[in-house]
C-alpha positions in Angstrom: -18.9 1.8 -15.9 -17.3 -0.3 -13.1 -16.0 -3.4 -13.8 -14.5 -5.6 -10.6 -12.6 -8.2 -11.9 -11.9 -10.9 -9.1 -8.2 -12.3 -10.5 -8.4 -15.9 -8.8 -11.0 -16.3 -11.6 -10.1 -14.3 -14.3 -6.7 -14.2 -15.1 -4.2 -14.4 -18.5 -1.9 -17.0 -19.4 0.2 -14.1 -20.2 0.5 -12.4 -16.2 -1.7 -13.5 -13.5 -2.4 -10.3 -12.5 -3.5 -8.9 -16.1 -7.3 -9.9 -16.6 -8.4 -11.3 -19.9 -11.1 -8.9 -19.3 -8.4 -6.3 -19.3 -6.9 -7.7 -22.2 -10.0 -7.2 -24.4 -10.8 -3.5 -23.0 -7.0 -2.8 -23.8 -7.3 -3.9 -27.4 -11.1 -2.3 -27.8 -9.4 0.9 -26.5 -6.6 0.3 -29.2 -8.6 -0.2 -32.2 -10.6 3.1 -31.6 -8.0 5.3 -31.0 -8.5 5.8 -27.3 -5.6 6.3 -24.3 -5.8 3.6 -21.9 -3.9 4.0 -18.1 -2.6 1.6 -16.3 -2.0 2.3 -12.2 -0.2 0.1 -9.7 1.1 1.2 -6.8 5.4 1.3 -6.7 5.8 -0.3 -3.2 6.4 -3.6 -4.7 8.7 -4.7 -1.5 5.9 -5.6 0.5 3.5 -9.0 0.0 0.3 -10.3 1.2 -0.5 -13.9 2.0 -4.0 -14.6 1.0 -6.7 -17.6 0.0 -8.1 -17.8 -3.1 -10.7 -20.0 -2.5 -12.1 -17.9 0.7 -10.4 -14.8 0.3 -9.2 -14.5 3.8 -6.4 -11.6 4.1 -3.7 -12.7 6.4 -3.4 -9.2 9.0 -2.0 -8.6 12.2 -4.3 -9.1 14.9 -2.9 -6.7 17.1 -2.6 -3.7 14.2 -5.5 -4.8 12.1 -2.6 -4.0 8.8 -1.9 -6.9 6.5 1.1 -8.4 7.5 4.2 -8.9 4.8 6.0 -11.8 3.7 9.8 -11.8 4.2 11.7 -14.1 2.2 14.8 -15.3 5.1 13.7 -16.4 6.7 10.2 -17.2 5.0 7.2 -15.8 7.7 4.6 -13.4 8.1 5.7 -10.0 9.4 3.7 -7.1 11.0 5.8 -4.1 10.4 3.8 -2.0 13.2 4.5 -4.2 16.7 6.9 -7.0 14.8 5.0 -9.3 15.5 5.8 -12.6 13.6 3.9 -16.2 12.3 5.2 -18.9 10.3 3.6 -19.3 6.6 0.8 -21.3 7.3 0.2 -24.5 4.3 -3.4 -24.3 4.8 -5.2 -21.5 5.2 -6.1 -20.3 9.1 -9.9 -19.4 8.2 -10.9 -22.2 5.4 -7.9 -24.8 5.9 -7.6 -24.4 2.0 -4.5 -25.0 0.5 -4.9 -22.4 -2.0 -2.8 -20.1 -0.8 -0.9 -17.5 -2.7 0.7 -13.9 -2.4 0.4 -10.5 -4.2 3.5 -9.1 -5.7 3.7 -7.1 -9.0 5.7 -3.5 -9.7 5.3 -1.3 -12.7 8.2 -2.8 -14.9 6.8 -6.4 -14.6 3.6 -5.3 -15.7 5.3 -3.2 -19.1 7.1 -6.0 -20.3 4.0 -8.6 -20.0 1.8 -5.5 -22.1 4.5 -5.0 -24.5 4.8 -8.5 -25.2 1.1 -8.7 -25.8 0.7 -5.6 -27.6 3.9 -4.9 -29.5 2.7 -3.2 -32.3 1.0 -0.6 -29.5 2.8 2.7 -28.3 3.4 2.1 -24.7 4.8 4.3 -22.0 5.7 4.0 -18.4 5.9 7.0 -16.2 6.9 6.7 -12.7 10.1 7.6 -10.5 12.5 6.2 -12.4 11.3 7.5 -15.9 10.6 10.9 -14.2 13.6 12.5 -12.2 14.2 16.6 -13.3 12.1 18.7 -15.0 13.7 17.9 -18.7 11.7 14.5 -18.2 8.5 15.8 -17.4 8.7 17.7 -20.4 9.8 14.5 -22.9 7.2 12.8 -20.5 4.4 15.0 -22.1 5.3 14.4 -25.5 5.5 10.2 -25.5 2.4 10.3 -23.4 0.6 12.2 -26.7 1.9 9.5 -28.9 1.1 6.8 -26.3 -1.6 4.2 -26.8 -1.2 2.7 -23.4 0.4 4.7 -20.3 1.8 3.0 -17.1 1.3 4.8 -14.4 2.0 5.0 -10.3 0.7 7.5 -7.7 2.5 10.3 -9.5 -0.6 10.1 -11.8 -2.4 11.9 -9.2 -0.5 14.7 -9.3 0.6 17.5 -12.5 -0.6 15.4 -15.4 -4.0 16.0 -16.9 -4.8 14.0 -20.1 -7.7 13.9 -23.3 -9.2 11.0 -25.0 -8.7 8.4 -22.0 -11.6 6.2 -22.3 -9.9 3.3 -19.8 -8.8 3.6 -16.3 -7.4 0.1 -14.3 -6.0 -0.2 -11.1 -3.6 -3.5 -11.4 -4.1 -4.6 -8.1 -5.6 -2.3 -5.5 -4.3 -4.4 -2.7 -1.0 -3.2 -3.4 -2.1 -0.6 -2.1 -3.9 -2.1 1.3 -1.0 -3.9 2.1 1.2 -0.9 3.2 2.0 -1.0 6.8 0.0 2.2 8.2 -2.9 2.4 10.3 -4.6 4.9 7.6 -3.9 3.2 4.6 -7.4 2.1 4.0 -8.1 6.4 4.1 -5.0 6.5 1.4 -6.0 4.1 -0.6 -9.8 5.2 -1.1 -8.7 8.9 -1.8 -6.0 7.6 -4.0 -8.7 5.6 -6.5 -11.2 8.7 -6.0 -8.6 11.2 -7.5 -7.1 8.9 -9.8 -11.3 8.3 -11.3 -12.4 11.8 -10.7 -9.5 14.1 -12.0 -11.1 13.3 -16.1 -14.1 14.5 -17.1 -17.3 12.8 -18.5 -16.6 10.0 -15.9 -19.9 8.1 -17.0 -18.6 7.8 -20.9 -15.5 5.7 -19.2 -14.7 2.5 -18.0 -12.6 1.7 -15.0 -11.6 -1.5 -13.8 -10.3 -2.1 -10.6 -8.3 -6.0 -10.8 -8.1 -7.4 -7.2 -7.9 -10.5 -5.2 -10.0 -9.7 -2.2 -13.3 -8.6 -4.1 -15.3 -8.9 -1.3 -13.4 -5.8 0.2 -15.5 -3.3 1.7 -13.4 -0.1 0.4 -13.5 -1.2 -3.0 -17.9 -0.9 -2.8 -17.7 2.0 -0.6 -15.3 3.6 -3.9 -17.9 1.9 -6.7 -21.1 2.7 -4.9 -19.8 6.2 -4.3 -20.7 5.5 -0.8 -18.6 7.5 1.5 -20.7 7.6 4.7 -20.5 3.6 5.3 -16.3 3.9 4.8 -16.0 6.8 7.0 -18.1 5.1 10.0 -16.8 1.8 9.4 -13.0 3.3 9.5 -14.0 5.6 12.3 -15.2 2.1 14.3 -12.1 0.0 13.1 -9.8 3.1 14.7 -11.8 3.1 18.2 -11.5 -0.6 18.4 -7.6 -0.4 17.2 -7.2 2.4 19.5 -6.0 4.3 17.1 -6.0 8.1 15.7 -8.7 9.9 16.6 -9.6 8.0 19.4 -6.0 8.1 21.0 -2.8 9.8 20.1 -0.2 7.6 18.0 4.0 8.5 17.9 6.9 6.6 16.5 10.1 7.0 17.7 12.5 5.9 15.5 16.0 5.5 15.8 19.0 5.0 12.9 22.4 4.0 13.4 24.7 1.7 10.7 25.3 -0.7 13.3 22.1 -2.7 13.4 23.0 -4.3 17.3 23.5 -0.4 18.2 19.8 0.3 16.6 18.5 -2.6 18.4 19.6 -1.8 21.6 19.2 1.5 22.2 15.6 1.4 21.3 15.3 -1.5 24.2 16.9 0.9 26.1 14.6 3.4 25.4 11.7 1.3 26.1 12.9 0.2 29.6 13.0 3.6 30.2 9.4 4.8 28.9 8.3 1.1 30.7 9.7 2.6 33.9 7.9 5.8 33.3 4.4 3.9 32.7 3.9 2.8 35.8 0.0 2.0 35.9 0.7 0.2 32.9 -2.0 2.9 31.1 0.6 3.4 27.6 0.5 1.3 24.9 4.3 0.2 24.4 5.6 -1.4 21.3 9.1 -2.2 20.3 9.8 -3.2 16.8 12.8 -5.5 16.8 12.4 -6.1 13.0 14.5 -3.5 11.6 14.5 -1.5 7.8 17.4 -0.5 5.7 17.7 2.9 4.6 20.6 4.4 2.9 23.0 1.8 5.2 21.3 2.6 8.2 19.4 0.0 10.1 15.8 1.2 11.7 13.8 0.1 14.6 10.9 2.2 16.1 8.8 2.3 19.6 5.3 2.8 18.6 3.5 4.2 21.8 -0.4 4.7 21.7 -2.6 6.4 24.3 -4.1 9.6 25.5 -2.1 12.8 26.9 1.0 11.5 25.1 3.1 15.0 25.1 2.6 15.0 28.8 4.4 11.5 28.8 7.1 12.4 26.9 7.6 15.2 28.5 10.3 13.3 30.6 12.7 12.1 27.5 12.0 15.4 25.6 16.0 15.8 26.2 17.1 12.6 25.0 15.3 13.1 21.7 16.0 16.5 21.1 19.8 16.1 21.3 19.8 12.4 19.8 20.1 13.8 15.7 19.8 10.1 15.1 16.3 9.6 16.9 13.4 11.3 15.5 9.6 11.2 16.9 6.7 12.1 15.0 3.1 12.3 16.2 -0.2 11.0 14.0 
């Protein structure tokens, strides 16, 4: 049985993003002896700006991705073309001034359930709990003796468990909110495998938390209705121009000096402007970089037809560049 709990109207006083319907499965679960699991999705660097009155998703309107909050300065960020908007007070579609943002990770979410159940066996398994092969195996044991298990993507994966009666997603826009043109694709087969992988699925009860209810992936994954998501996808990719429609590569470049990063991908771009002379290529230069281990990253995102052909003139350049890398969707 589905249940699709809408969290601007049921909510805790404990966490706003634990249901009190959740609460009272949890501690049904509990009393009978059952395993109850817990997913959210690890990326907990990125956040939506949403209504709660209207529901309206703040997204790119380029990208058609949800676009991220950064904190300094405070604004709206696509993290596909850069593109950038203030925090709006009221809300673009309603002119509520109900606005709020999503942001929850896996260790915010165990200490609110511990504190509410602490007489209750409760376990957390994702990448920091899990790192050799020593902690899978300890992993195994405590989730036997478990009452409630925590759980990120990794769930998906080499565990397979008996006597769970409750499955709830957190907050599936955690997932949505990832900047990739196919994350809506991700997200669905995500929830699929995470539901289908137990057996006697009609015997349990899964509920999926969220603050855009209204969402069209989450009916096409309750009313098992593939069809209508693949066709509307397929229709939101033609518009978008996007994967299978046209070809999609990133060039991305690293370098520890973040003017160095910046500046040779504008470099690059003049270059690959020069080169699109009937203007038929999709160019896009990121100039909002990412930090990964101490190197600052900015990345081209080119879209069109017959892209190989195209780059067939700076094939050197990245080829002997080790610190730009192309990859093609």
């Amino acid at each position: 049985m589905y249940y699709i709990i809408n969290l601007s109207q049921d909510w805790s006083k404990q966490n706003k993003y634990i249901s009190n319907t959740l609460l009272k499965k949890l501690e049904e679960n509990i009393s009978k002896w059952h395993k109850s699991i817990i997913y959210i999705n690890r990326r907990w660097e990125y956040s939506c700006l949403f209504c709660k009155d209207c529901q309206h998703l703040y997204k790119c309107n380029s990208c058609d991705i949800s676009m991220s909050i950064h904190k300094n300065p405070k604004r709206l960020v696509c993290h596909i073309c850069g593109f950038t908007k203030d925090l709006d007070v009221s809300c673009e579609k309603c002119k509520s001034t109900n606005l709020d943002y999503a942001w929850v990770w896996t260790e915010q979410i165990e200490s609110a359930i511990k504190k509410i159940f602490p007489k209750s066996n409760i376990f957390r398994l994702d990448t920091d709990t899990i790192k050799n092969k020593t902690d899978k195996i300890n992993a195994l044991e405590n989730i036997k003796k478990s009452d409630i298990i925590i759980w990120t993507k990794m769930i998906t994966t080499w565990f397979d468990l008996e006597n769970v009666n409750l499955i709830a997603v957190i907050l599936l826009e955690q997932e949505l909110i990832i900047p990739k043109y196919n994350i809506e694709e991700i997200t669905y087969n995500n929830i699929k495998q995470l539901i289908w992988r137990w057996r006697n699925l009609d015997e349990k009860e899964i509920i999926i938390q969220t603050f855009l209810s209204w969402s069209d992936t989450i009916k096409s994954i309750t009313e098992y209705n593939y069809k209508h998501f693949f066709k509307r996808t397929l229709e939101e990719r033609r518009l978008f121009s996007y994967p299978p429609f046209t070809d999609l590569v990133t060039l991305e470049f690293r370098d520890q000096n973040e003017e160095k990063s910046l500046n040779f991908c504008k470099i690059l771009k003049n270059k690959l402007d020069i080169l699109n002379i009937d203007n038929k290529y999709e160019i896009l230069l990121n100039t909002k970089w990412f930090k990964k281990n101490n190197q600052y990253h900015h990345k081209i995102i080119i879209k069109w037809e017959n892209l190989r052909t195209f780059l067939e003139d700076i094939r050197s350049e990245v080829l002997r560049n080790p610190k730009l890398s192309l990859s093609f969707d």
